[in-house]
C-alpha positions as CSV (number, residue, x, y, z in Angstrom):
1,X,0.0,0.0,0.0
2,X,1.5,3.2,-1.1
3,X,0.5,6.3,1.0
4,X,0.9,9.9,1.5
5,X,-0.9,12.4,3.2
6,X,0.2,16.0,2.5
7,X,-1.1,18.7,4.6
8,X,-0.4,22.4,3.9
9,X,0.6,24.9,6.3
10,X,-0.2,28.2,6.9
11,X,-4.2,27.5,6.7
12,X,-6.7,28.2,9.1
13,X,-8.6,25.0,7.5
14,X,-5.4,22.4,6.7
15,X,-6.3,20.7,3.4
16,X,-5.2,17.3,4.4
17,X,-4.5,14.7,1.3
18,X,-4.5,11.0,1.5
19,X,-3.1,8.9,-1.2
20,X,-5.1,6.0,-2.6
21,X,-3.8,2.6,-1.2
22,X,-1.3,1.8,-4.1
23,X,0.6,-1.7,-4.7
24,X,3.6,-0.9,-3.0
25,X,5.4,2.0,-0.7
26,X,6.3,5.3,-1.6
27,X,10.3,3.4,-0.4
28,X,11.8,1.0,-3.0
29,X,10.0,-0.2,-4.9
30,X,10.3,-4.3,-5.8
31,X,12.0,-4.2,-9.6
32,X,11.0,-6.2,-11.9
33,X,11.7,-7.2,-15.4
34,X,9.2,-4.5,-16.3
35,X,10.9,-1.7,-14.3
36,X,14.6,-2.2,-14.3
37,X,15.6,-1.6,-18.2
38,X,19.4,-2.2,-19.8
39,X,20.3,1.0,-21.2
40,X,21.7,0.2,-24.7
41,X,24.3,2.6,-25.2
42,X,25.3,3.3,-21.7
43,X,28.2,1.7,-19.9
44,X,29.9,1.1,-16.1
45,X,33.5,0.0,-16.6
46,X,35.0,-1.8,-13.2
47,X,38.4,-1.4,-12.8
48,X,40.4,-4.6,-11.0
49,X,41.2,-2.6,-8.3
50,X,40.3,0.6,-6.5
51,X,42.2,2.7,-9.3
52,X,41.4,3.5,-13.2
53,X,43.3,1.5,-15.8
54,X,46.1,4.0,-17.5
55,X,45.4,6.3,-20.6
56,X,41.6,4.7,-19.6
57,X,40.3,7.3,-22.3
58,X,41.8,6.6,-25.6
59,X,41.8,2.8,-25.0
60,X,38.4,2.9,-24.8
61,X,38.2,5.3,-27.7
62,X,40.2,2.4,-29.3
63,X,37.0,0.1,-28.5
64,X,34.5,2.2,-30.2
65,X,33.2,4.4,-27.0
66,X,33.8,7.4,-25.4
67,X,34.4,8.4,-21.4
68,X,32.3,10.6,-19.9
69,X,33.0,10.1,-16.2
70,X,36.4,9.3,-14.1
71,X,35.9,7.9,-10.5
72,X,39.7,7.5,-9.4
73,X,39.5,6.0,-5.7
74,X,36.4,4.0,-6.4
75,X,38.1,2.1,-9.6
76,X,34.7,3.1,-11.8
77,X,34.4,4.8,-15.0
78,X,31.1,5.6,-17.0
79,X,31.3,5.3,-21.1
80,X,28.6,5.5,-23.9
81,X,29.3,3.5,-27.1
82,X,27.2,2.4,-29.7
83,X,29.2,-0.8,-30.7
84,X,27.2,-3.0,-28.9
85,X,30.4,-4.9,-29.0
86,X,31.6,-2.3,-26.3
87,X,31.5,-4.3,-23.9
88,X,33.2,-7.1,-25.1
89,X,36.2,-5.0,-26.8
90,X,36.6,-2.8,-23.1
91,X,37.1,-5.6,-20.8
92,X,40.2,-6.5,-22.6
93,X,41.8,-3.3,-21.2
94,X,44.5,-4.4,-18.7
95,X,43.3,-4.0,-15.3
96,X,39.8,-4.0,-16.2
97,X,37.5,-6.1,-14.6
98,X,34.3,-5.8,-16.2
99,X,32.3,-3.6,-18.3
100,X,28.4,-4.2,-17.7
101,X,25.3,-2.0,-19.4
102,X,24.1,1.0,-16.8
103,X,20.1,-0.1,-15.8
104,X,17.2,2.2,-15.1
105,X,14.9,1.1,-11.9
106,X,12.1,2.6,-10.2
107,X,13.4,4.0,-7.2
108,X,9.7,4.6,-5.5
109,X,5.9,5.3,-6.8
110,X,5.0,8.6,-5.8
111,X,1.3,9.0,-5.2
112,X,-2.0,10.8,-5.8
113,X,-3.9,12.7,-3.3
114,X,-7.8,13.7,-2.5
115,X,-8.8,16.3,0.1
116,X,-10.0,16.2,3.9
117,X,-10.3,18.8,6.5
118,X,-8.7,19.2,9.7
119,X,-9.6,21.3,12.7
120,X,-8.9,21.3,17.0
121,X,-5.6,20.4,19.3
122,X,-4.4,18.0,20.7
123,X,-1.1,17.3,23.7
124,X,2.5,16.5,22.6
125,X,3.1,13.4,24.3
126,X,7.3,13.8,24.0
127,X,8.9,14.9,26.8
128,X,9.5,18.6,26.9
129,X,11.6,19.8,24.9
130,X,12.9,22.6,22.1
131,X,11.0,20.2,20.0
132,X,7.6,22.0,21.3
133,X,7.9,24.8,19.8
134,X,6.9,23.1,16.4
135,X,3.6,22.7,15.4
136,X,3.4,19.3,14.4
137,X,6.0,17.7,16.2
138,X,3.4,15.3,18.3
139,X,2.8,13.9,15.2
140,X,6.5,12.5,14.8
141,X,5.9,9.9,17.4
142,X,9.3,8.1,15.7
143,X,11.5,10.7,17.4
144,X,9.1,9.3,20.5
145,X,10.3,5.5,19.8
146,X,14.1,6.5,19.2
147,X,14.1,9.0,22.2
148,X,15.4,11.9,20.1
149,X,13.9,14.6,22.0
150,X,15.8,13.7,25.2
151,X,19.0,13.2,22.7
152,X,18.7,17.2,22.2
153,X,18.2,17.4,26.0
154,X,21.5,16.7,26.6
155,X,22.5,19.2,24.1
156,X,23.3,16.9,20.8
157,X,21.7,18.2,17.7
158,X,24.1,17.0,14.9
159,X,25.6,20.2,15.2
160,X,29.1,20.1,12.8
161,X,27.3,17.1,10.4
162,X,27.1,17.2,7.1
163,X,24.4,14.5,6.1
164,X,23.9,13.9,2.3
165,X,20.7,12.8,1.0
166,X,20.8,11.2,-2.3
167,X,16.9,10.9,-3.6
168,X,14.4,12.3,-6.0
169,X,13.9,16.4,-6.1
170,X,13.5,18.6,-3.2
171,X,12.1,22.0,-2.3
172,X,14.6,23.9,-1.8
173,X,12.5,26.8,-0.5
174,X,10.6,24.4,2.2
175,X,10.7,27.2,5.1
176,X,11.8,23.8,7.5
177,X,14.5,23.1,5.0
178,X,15.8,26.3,3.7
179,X,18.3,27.5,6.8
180,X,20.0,23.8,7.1
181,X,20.6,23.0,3.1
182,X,24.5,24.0,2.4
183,X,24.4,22.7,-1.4
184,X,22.2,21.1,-3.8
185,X,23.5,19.4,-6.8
186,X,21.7,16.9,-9.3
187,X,23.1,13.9,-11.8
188,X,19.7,13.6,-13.5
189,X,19.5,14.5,-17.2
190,X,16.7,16.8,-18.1
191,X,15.8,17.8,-14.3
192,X,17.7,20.4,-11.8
193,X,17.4,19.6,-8.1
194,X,14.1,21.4,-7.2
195,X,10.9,19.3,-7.1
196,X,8.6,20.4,-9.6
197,X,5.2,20.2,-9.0
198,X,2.8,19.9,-6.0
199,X,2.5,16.0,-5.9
200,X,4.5,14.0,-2.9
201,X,8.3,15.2,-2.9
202,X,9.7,12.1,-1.2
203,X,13.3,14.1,-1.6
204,X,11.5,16.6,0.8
205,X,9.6,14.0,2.9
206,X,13.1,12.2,3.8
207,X,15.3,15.7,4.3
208,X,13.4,16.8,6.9
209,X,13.2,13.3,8.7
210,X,16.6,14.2,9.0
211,X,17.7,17.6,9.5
212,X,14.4,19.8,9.8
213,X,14.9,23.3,11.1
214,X,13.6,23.7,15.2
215,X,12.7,27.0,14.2
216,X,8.6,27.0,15.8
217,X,6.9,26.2,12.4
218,X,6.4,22.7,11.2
219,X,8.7,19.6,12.0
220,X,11.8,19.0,13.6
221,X,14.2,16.5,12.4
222,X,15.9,14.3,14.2
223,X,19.5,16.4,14.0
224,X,17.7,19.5,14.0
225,X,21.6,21.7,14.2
226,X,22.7,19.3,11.2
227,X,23.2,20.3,7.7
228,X,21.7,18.8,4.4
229,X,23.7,17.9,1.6
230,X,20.7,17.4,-1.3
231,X,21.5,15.2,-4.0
232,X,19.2,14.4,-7.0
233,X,19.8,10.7,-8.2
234,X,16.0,10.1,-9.2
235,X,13.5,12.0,-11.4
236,X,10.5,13.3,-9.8
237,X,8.6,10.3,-11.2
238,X,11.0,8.6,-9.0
239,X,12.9,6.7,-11.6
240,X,16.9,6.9,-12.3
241,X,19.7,4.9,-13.0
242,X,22.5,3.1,-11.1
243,X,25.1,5.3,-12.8
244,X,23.5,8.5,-11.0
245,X,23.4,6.9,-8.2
246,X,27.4,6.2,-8.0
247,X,28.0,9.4,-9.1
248,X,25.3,10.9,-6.3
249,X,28.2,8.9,-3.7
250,X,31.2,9.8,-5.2
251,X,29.8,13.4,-4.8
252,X,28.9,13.1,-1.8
253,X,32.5,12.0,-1.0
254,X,34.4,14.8,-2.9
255,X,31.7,17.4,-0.5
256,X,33.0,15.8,2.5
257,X,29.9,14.5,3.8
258,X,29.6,12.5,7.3
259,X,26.9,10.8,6.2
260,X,25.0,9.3,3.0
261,X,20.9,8.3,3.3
262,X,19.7,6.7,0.8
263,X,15.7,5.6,1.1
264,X,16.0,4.7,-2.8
265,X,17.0,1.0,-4.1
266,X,15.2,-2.3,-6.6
267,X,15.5,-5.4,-5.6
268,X,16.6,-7.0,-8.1
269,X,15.8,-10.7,-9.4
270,X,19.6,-12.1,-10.1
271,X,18.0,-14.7,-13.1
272,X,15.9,-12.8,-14.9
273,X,15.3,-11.6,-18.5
274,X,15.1,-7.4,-18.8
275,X,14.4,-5.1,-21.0
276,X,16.7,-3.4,-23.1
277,X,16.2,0.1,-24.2
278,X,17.8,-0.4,-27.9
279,X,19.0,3.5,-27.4
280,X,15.1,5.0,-27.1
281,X,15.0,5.1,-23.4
282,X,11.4,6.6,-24.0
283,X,10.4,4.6,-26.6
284,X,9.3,0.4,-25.5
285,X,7.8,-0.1,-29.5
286,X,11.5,-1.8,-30.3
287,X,12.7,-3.1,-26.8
288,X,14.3,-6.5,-26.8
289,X,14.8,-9.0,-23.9
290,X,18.2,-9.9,-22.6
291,X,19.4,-12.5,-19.9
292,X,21.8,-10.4,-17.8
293,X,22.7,-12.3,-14.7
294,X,26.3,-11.8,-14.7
295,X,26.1,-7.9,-15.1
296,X,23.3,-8.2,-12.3
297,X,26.6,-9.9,-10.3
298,X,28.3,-7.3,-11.7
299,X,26.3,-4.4,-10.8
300,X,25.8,-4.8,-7.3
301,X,30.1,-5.0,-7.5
302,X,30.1,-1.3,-8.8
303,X,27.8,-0.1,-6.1
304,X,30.0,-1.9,-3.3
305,X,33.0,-0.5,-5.3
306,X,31.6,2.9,-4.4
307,X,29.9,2.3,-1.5
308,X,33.3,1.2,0.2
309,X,35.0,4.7,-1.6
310,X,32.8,6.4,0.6
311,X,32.9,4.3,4.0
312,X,37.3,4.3,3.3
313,X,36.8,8.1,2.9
314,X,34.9,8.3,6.2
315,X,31.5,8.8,5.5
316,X,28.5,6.5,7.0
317,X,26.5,5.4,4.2
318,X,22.9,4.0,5.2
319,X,20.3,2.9,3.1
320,X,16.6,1.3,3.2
321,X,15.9,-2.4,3.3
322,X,13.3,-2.6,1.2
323,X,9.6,-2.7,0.8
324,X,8.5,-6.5,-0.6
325,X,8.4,-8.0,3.0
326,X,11.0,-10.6,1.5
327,X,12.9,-13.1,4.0
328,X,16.7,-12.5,2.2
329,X,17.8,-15.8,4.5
330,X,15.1,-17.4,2.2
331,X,14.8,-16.3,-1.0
332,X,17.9,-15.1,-2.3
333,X,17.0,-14.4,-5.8
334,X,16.8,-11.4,-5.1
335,X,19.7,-9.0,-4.7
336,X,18.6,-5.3,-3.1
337,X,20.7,-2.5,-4.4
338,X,21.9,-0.1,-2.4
339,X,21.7,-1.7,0.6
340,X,23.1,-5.0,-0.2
341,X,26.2,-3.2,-1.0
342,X,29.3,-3.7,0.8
343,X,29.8,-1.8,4.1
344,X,25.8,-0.2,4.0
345,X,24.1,0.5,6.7
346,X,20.4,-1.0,6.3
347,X,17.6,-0.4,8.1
348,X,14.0,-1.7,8.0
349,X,11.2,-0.2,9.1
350,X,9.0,-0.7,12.5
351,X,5.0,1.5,13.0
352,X,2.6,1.5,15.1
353,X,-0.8,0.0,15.1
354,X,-3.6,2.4,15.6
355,X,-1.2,4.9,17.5
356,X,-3.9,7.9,17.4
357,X,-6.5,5.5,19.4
358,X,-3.9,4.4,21.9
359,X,-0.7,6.4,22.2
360,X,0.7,3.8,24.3
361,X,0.7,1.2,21.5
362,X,4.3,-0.1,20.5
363,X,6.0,1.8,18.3
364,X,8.4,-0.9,17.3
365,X,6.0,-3.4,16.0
366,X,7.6,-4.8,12.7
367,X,6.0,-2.8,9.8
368,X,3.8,-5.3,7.5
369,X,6.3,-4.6,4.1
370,X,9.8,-4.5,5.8
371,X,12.2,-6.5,4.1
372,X,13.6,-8.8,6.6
373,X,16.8,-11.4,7.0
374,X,19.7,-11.6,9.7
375,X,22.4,-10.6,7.0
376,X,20.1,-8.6,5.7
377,X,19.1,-5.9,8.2
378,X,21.7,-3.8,10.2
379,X,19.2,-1.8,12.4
380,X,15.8,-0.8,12.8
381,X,14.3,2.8,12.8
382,X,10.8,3.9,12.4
383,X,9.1,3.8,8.8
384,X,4.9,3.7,9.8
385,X,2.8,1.1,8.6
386,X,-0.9,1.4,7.5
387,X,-1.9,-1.7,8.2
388,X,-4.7,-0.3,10.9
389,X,-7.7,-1.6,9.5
390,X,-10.5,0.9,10.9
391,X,-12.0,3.9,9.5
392,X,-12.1,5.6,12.7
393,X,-11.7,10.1,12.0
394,X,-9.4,11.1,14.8
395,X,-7.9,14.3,15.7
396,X,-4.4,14.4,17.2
397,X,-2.2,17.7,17.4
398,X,-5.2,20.0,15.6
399,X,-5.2,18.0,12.7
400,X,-8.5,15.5,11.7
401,X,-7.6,12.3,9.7
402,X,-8.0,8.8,9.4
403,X,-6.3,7.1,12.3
404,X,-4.5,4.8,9.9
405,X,-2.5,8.2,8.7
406,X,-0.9,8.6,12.2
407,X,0.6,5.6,12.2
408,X,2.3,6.9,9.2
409,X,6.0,9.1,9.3
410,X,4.9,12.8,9.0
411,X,7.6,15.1,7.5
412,X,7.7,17.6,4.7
413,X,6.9,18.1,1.3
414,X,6.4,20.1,-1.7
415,X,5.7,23.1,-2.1
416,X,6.0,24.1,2.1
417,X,3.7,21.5,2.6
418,X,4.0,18.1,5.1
419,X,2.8,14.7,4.7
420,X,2.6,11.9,6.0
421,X,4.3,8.8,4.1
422,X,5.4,5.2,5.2
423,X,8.1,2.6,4.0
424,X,11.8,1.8,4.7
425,X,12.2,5.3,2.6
426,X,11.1,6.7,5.9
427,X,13.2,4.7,8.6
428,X,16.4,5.1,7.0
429,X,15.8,8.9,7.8
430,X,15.6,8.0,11.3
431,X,18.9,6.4,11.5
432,X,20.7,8.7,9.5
433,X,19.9,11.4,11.8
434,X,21.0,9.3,15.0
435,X,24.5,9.2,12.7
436,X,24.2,12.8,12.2
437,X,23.8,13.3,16.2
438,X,26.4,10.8,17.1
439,X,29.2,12.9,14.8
440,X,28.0,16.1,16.1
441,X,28.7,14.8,19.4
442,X,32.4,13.7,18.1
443,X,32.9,17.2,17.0
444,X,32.0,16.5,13.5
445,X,34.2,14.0,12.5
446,X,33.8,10.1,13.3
447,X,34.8,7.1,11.4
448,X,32.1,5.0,9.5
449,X,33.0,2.1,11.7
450,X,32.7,3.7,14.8
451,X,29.4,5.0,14.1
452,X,28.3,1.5,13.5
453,X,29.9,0.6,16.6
454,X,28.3,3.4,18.3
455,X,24.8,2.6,17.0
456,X,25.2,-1.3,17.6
457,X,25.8,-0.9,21.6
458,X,22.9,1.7,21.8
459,X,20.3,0.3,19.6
460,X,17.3,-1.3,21.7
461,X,17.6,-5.4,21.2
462,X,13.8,-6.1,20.7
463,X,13.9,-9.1,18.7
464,X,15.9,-12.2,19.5
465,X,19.2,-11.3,21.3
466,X,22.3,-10.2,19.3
467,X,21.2,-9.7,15.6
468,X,17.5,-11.2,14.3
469,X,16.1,-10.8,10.8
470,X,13.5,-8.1,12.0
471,X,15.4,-5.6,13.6
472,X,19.2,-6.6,13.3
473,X,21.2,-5.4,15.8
474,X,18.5,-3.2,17.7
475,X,16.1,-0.5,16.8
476,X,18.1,2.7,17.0
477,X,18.1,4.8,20.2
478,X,19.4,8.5,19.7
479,X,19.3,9.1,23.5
480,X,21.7,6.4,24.3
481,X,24.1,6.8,21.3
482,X,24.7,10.0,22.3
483,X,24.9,9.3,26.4
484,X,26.7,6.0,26.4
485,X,30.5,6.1,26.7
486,X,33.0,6.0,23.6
487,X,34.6,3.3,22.8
């Protein structure tokens, strides 16, 4: 079920908008056959090691393509050629390992809207905090479940974090955005980094998860005092390529990020026929079908190739599970990219159950469409659920919904507007702002691998002790990673 509520501000009447229930979440998506596509002409060329092949350009000139991106560090290079014996020709270079077709995937479903009204108050049940101030932070009962408001009790606040979000479009004018964005940079043909339009901006929605301004209008985000490094690796429609996605990393590196969130992915089927593009990315009248296990293998190589660029240049890179409730221990057809990269942070999602009716419901109740697996799942953060099968009207902080909606994340969206939205998408958010907090507290800097260590011996152990397949290691805690001793 995809949803989305998007409610804006600034009305005396708030014109609240829920999403009709959809196939999937607004998170990443399940890929298929019909929505990952082999583009034709476009290549990834995989060095052997972590550095390019010498004179890289004009052998590949030599076989019939053409560079047009260098990642020295990560051992990656992106070519075009229409020789569609390119590939074949390339991976004779010395030192390379493998040159495989780029793929387009559908990174999440954005969704459609209808109106209801909202009216009348309602108590913040967070302990007090700066957080109070904000109009509709009792409606962000996951900072509730990870104890994030008695995190900036003790004065943490990500202040000194840089946090790069690597999604669809953003508004860069959202009033709870604006003060904390320090750059803004897109890798998406056609399409600069704003959201256009006035549909769900899950860019926007996962931002302000993260770092939303405390500044007494809207949301807070969980780093409130941390700064938002916005990076467009998605269209609006929420589709992209893997090749924007590296480069979206590798920029993020070269920006000096702290941290990479990533609430984008496909999971992948690793034997399976897809389409290829034949060079009309727009145009399906002449696809063909191809049988591309290897460079399936291959891919998810390039993303750990740059993945591990980013964790050996010190930046935390986290990434959602997953939305196709699949059991990775089980079925291991499929292959989830990003967050079955090499050294990726992954985190599934945990909601309430009718949460507006009973505040003291668990928050950490395994959401129905997490992705799930003990090698599969690093953490747990919330990511709301909608599961709640009542069509109870409820009012909680002045707004009137559904109660289903509240059990839903509520952040922003475009066009100054908030919404509320559910999926892994939304729990990575969570846990990068615990990151964000935990190198604030460090004085900006900390390695990758002791912010996982950090997170590990803080995180809540709900499931089976040590790591379980629902919430690995724990579901995050901001209020201990931030109190318990270093390492």
């Amino acid at each position: 079920m995809s949803l989305g509520l998007v409610l804006l501000a600034g009305c005396s009447k708030e014109d609240i908008r829920v999403a009709e229930p959809q196939n999937s979440l607004s998170s990443a998506a399940t890929a298929s056959s019909e929505t990952v596509v082999r583009r034709s002409h476009q290549y990834i060329i995989l060095s052997s090691t972590d550095q390019l092949p010498t004179d890289l350009v004009s052998q590949t000139q030599a076989a019939n393509g053409t560079i047009t991106e260098q990642l020295p560090g990560a051992g990656l290079a992106l070519a075009t050629s229409t020789d569609p014996d390119f590939a074949a020709k390339a991976g004779r270079i010395a030192g390379v390992r493998s040159v495989i077709h780029d793929f387009s995937f559908q990174g999440y479903n954005p969704e459609a809207a209808r109106g209801v009204e909202a009216v009348q108050d309602a108590d913040n049940t967070n302990p007090a905090s700066s957080g109070d101030n904000d109009r509709f932070f009792p409606l962000q009962w996951g900072h509730t479940a990870i104890q994030a408001p008695e995190a900036w009790n003790t004065g943490a606040r990500g202040q000194g974090a840089l946090v790069a979000v690597l999604d669809g479009g953003f508004d860069l004018n959202h009033p709870d955005l604006r003060a904390n964005i320090v750059g803004a940079e897109s890798f998406v043909t056609g399409e600069k980094a704003q959201f256009v339009g006035a549909g769900f901006s899950h860019g926007t929605h996962t931002a302000g998860t993260i770092a939303a301004v405390d500044n007494n209008i809207g949301v807070i985000g969980v780093a409130p005092d941390a700064k938002l490094l916005l990076v467009k690796v998605l269209r609006d429609s929420g589709s992209g390529s893997f090749s924007w996605m590296i480069q979206g990393i590798y920029y993020a590196v070269s920006k000096q990020a702290d941290v990479i969130n990533m609430s984008l992915g496909a999971a992948i089927p690793r034997n399976s026929k897809f389409r290829d593009d034949n060079g009309t990315p727009n145009d399906t009248s002449d696809d063909t079908w191809v049988n591309e296990t290897k460079e399936i293998q291959e891919l998810l190589v390039a993303i750990s190739k740059a993945t591990t660029y980013a964790t050996k240049n010190g930046v935390t890179v986290i990434a959602s599970a997953g939305n196709d409730a699949n059991n990775g221990q089980r079925d291991q057809d499929l292959v989830h990219i990003p967050s079955g990269a090499t050294n990726v942070i992954s985190i599934s999602a945990t909601g309430p159950l009718g949460w507006a009716l009973n505040p003291s419901t668990s928050l950490d109740r395994v959401a129905s469409y997490t992705n799930y697996g003990t090698s599969d799942v690093t953490f747990a953060a919330p990511g709301g659920d909608a599961e709640y099968p009542g069509n109870e009207i409820v009012t909680v902080a002045g707004v009137r919904q559904y109660a289903f909606a509240f059990d839903m994340v509520f952040s922003c969206t475009s066009l100054g507007r908030y919404s509320w939205s559910a999926g892994t998408s939304m729990a990575g958010p969570h846990a990068a702002g615990v990151a964000a907090l935990l190198v604030g507290k460090n004085g900006g800097q900390m390695d990758p691998t002791q912010v996982r260590a950090a997170m590990r011996a803080s995180a809540d152990d709900l499931g089976k002790p040590g790591r379980d397949p629902y919430y690995g290691y724990g579901r995050v805690n901001a209020y201990r990673a931030v109190t318990q001793p270093a390492n």
